[in-house]
N, C-alpha and C positions, 0 to 999 in steps of 0.2 A: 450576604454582603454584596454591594451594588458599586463597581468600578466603572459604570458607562461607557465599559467594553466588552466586545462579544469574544469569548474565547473559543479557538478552534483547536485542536489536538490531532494530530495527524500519528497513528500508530498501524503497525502490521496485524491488530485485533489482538497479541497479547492479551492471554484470559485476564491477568494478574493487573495489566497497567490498566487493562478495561472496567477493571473493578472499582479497583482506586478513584480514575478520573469520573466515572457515574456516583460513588459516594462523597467523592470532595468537589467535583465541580458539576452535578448534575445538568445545569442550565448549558453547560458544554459545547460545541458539537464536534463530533468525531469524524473524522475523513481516513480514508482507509490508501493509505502508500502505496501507491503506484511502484513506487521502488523498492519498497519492503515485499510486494507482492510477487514483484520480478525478481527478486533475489532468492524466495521461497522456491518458485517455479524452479528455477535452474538447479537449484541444489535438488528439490526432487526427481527433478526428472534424472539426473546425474545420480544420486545416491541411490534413490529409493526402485526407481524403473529401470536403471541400468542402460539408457538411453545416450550415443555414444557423442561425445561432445558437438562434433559441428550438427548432427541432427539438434540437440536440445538448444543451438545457440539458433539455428532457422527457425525451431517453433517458438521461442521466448519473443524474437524480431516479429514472428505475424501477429501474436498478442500484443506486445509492447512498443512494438517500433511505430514510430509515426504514421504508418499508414495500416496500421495492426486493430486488432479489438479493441485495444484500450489504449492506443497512443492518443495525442491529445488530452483527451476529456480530465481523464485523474489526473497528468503533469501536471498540465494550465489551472487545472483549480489548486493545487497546492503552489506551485509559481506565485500565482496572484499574490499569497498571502509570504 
């Protein structure tokens, strides 16, 4: 089915919704959250490495934060849309 629009799906890679959106909307494309990723990080770092909060809240700022690994690039592509 042809809506002459391009659908985008922005999810944290979810096995289950990944499955779903490649069998029902194959033509798709999938952009991976910036904020769903950053929210993962903290909580691992916290739960699973026992990593004590202001350290994990410094290291999520140098990957996330604006001037970090992935500040910019992944916000502004999902902003856009």
């Amino acid at each position: 089915m042809e809506f002459g629009i391009d659908l985008i799906v922005g999810s944290d890679k979810e096995t289950a919704l990944t499955k779903a959106v490649e069998t029902c909307f194959p033509q798709a494309t999938t952009l991976l959250s910036c904020g769903h990723l950053e929210e993962n990080v903290r909580r691992r770092l916290q739960d699973k490495a026992g990593v004590p909060a202001e350290v994990g809240q410094d290291i999520v700022k140098r990957v996330f934060g604006a001037e970090g690994l992935a500040g910019g690039c992944f916000r502004t592509t999902l902003d856009a849309f």
